[in-house]
C-alpha positions as CSV (number, residue, x, y, z in Angstrom):
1,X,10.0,-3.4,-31.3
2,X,8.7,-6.8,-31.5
3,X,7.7,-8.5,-28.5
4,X,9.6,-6.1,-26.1
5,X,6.6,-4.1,-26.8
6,X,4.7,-6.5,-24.2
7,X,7.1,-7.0,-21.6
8,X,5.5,-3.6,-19.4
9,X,2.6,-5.8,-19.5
10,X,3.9,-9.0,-18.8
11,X,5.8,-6.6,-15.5
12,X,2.6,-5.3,-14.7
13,X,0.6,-9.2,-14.5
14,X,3.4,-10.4,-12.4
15,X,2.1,-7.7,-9.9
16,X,-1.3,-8.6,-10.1
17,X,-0.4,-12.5,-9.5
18,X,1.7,-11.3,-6.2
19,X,-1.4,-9.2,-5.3
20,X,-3.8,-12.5,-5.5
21,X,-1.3,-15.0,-4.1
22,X,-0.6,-12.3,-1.3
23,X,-4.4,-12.6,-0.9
24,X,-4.9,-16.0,-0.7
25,X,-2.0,-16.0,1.6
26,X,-3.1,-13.7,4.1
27,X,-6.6,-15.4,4.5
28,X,-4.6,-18.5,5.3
29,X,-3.0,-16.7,8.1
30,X,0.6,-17.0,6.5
31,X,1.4,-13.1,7.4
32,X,4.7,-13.1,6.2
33,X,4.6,-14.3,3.0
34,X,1.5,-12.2,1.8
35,X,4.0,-9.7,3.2
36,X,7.0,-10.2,0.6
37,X,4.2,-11.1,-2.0
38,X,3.4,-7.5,-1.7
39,X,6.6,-5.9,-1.7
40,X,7.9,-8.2,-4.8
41,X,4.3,-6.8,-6.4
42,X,5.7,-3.4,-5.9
43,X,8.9,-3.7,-7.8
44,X,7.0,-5.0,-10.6
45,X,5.1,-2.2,-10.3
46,X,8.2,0.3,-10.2
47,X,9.8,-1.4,-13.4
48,X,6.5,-1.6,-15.5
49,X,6.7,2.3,-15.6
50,X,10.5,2.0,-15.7
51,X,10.5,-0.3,-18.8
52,X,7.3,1.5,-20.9
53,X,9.2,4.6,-20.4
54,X,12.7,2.9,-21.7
55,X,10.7,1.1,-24.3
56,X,8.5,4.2,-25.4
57,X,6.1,0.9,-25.0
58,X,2.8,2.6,-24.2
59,X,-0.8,1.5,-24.7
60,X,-3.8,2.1,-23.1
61,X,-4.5,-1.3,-22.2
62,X,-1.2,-0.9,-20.2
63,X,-2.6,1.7,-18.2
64,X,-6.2,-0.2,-17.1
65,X,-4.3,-3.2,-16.4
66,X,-1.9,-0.8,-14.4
67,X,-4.9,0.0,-12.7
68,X,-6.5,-3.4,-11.6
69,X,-3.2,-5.0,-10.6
70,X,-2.8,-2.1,-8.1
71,X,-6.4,-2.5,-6.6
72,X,-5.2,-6.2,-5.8
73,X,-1.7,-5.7,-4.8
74,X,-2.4,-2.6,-2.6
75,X,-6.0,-2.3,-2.0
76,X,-7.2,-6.6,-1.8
77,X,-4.2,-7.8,-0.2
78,X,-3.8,-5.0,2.1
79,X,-7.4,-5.3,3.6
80,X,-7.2,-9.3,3.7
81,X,-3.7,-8.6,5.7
82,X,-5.1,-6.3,7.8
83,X,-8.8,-8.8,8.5
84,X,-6.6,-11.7,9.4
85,X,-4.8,-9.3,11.8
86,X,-8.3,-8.4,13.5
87,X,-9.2,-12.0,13.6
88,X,-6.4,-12.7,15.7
89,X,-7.1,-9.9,17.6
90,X,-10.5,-11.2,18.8
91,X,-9.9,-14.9,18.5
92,X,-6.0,-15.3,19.1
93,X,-5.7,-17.3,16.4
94,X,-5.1,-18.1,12.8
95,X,-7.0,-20.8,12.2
96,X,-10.6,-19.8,13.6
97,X,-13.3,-20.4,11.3
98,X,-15.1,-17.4,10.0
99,X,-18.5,-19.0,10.2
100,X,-18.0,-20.7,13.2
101,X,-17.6,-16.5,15.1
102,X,-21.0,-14.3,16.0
103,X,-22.1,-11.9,13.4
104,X,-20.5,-9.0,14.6
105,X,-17.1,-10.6,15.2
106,X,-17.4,-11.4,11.6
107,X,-18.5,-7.6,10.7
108,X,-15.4,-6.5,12.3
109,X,-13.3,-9.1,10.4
110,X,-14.8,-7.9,6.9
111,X,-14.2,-4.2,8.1
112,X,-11.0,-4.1,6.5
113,X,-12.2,-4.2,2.6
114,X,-13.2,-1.2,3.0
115,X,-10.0,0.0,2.2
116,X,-10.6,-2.0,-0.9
117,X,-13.3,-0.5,-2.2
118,X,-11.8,3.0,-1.6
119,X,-8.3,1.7,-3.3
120,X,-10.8,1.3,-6.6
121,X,-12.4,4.5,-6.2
122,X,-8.7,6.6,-5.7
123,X,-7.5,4.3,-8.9
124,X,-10.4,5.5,-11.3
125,X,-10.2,9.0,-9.9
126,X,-6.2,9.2,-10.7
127,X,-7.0,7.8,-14.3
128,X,-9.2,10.5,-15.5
129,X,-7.4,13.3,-13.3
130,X,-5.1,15.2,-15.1
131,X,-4.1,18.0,-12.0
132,X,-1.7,14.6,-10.6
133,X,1.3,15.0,-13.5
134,X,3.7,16.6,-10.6
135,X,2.2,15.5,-7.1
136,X,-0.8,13.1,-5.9
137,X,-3.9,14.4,-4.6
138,X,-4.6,12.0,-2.2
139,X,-2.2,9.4,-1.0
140,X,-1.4,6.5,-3.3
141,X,-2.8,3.1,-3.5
142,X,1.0,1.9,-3.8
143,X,1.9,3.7,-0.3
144,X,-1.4,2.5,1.5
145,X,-0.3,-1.6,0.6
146,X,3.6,-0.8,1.9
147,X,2.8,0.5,5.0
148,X,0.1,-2.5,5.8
149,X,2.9,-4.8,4.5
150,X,5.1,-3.5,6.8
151,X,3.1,-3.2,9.7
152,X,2.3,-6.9,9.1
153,X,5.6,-7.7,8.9
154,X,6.5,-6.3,12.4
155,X,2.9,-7.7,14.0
156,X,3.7,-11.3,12.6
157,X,7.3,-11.0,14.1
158,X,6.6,-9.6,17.4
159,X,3.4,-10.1,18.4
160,X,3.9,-9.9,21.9
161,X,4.9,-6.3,21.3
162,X,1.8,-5.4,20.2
163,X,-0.2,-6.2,23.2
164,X,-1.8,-2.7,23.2
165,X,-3.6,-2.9,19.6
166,X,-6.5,-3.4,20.0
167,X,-9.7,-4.2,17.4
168,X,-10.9,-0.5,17.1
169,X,-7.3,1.1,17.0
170,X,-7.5,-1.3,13.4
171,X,-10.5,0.0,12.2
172,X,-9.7,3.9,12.7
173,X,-6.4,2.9,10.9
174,X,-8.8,1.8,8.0
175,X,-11.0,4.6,8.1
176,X,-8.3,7.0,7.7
177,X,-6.3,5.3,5.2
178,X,-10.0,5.2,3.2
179,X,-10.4,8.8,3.5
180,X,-6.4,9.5,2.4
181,X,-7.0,7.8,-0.4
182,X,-9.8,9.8,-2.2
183,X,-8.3,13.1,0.0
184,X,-7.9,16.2,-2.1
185,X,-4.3,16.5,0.2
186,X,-1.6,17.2,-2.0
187,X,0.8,14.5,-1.3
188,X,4.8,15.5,-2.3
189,X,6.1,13.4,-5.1
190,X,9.3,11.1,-4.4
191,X,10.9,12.0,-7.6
192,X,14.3,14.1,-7.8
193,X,14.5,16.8,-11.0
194,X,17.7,18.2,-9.4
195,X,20.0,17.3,-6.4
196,X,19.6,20.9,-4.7
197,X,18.4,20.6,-1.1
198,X,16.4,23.2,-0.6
199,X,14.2,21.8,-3.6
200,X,14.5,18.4,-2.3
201,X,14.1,19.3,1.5
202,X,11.9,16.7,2.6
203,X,12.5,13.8,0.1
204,X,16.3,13.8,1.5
205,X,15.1,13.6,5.0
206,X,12.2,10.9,4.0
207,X,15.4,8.8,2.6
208,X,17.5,9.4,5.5
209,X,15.0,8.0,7.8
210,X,14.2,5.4,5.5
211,X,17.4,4.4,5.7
212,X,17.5,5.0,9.6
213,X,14.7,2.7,9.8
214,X,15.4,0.0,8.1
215,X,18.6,-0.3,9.2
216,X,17.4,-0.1,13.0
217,X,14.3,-1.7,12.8
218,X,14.3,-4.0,9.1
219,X,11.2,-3.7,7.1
220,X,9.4,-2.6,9.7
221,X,10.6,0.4,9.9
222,X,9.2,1.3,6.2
223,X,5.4,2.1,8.1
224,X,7.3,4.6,10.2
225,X,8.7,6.2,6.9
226,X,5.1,6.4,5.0
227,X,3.6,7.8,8.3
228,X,6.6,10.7,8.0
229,X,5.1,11.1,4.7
230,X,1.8,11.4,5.5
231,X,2.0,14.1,8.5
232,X,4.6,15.9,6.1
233,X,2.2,16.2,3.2
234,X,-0.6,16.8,5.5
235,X,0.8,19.6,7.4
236,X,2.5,21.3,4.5
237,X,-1.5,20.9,3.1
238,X,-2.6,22.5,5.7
239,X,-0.2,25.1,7.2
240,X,-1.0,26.3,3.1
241,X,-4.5,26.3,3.4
């Protein structure tokens, strides 16, 4: 196989440099590009799969390294995203210093990472869980960073709009993205065995609004489609229960 053997890997480290440049990015207040950072971090993290799987090119370094890119690309970045969003919130601006803000502005800047530190425990759970071969328990670290890209995406582009969010509306967001993530909610997997829709029920009607969305409102419209997600999974969770 030669060196196509490393090229999952090599995939997999060009998501974790999106995930750190997305980072530094966001803390800078450029919204936008920590935005596409993240969303050019998830392809590479579709086609690392997508190639080891061609390739038969598996390893278990590939997997931890799967791991730690994720936690930046969708558990850092997010939360740095989403603190630069609350610093605006309470400063209206950018380019406020941290140090220069009282303590508890600057508690509810750091607030966000959080979601970082719950992104790291979802990953190590899903590594040594073997029930999550057909469908997640708990919702994905990959889905978490999409939906706070997106929702950047559409704060950064119309602020003005958003002249009802508030600083505590953010933090709740947080706190129930956290608890999603290490949630024992069954969460439907996007992958197709068959084309029959009464198998496929709800992942045709997630792509049709996907597409809805996008088309309607451009990449903000992808939050909308992972919130569908979520209060699908969740209620099919608990109307079983």
């Amino acid at each position: 196989m030669g060196i196509t053997r490393h090229l999952p890997n090599f995939l997999t480290s060009l998501n974790l440099l999106c995930g750190t440049l997305a980072t530094y990015s966001a803390i800078n207040g450029q919204l936008e590009l920590a935005v596409w950072l993240i969303f050019i971090g998830a392809l590479f993290d579709f086609s690392d799969g997508f190639v080891a799987r061609a390739l038969k090119a598996y390893s278990p370094m590939g997997k931890e390294l799967d791991s730690l890119a994720d936690l930046i690309s969708f558990g850092m970045a997010p939360a740095a995203i989403l603190s630069t969003i609350l610093k605006y919130l309470i400063t209206k601006s950018y380019d406020s210093l941290f140090f220069e803000l009282s303590t508890i502005e600057q508690a509810w800047i750091l607030s966000p990472f959080l979601l970082t530190v719950f992104a790291g425990l979802r990953l190590a759970k899903f590594n040594v869980d073997t029930r999550q071969t057909e469908n997640f328990l708990g919702l994905t670290t990959t889905a978490t960073g999409i939906f706070t890209a997106s929702f950047a995406y559409a704060f950064a582009n119309y602020t003005d709009a958003f002249g009802w969010l508030k600083p505590y509306m953010v933090l709740v967001t947080v706190l129930i993205f956290c608890s999603l993530l290490v949630s024992e909610v069954p969460m439907f997997s996007l992958k197709f065995k068959s084309i029959k829709w009464k198998e496929n029920q709800h992942r045709f009607m997630l792509l049709l609004l996907a597409i809805v969305l996008i088309f309607w409102l451009g990449i903000g419209g992808v939050a909308v489609v992972i919130f569908y997600y979520i209060v699908i999974s969740v209620g099919q969770w608990f109307f079983i229960r």
